[in-house]
N, C-alpha and C positions, 0 to 999 in steps of 0.2 A: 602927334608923336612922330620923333624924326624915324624915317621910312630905313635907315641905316641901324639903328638901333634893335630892330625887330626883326628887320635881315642876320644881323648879329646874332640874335637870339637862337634863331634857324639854322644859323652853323651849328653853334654850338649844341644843338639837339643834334645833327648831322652827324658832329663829332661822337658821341654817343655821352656827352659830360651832364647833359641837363635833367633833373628829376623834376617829374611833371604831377600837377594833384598835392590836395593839403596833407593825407598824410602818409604819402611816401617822401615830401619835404617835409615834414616832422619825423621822421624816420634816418631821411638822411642825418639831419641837423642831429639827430642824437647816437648815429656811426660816426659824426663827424664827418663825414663826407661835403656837406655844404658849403659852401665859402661865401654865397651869396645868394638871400632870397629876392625874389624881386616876384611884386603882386602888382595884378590889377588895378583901376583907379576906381573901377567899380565892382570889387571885390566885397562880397556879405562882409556886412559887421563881426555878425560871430566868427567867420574863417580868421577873417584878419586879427581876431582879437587871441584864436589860438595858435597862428603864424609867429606874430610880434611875444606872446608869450613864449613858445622854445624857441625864438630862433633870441632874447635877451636871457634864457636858461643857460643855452648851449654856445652864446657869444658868436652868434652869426650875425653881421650886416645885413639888412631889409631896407628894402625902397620899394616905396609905391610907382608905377611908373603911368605916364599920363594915356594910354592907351588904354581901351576896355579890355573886357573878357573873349571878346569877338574878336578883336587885332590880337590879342596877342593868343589865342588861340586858332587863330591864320597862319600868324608867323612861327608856330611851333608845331601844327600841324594834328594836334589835339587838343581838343576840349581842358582851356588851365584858368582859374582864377591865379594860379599859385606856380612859381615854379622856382628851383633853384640848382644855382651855376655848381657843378662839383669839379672843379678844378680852377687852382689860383692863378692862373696866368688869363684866362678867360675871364674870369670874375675882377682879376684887374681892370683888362681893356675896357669891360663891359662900363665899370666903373667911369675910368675915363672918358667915354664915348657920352656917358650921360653928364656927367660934368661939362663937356663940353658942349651940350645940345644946351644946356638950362643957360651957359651963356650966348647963346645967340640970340 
């Protein structure tokens, strides 16, 4: 996973925008707070299965991203299978920045 990416991620926890853990990201996702979940590549079956369910409830965008639970629990500085972006300009970039890794 590109090292930019997970730096990224780390602002944005910084920033104080990122909800961390499955369900205070299901929590967000139904204040609407969420703009963008983004999991683990080796994220449990069952979490992921109740992530992809509200965040297709409550019309939030999910990506898996190719990093473990360990990286990206590095780069946010807690313990996350799960986390997600609460603010849209950050959930953009974040956006783009994986777009642009998957084409390299």
């Amino acid at each position: 996973m590109n090292s930019k990416i997970l730096g990224f991620l780390g602002l944005i926890r910084r920033a104080g925008k990122l909800t961390i853990g499955c369900d205070p990201v299901v929590d967000s996702m139904s204040k609407g707070s969420a703009k963008l979940v983004v999991m683990a590549s080796d994220i449990s079956p069952n979490t992921k299965k109740i992530v992809l369910k509200n965040a297709e409830e409550y019309n939030v965008h999910s990506i898996v991203i190719k990093s473990s639970k360990q990286e990206l629990s590095a780069a946010v500085g807690k313990t996350a299978a799960v986390v997600s972006v609460d603010d849209e300009g950050f959930a953009g970039s974040l956006e783009k920045k994986l777009a642009d890794d998957k084409e390299e």
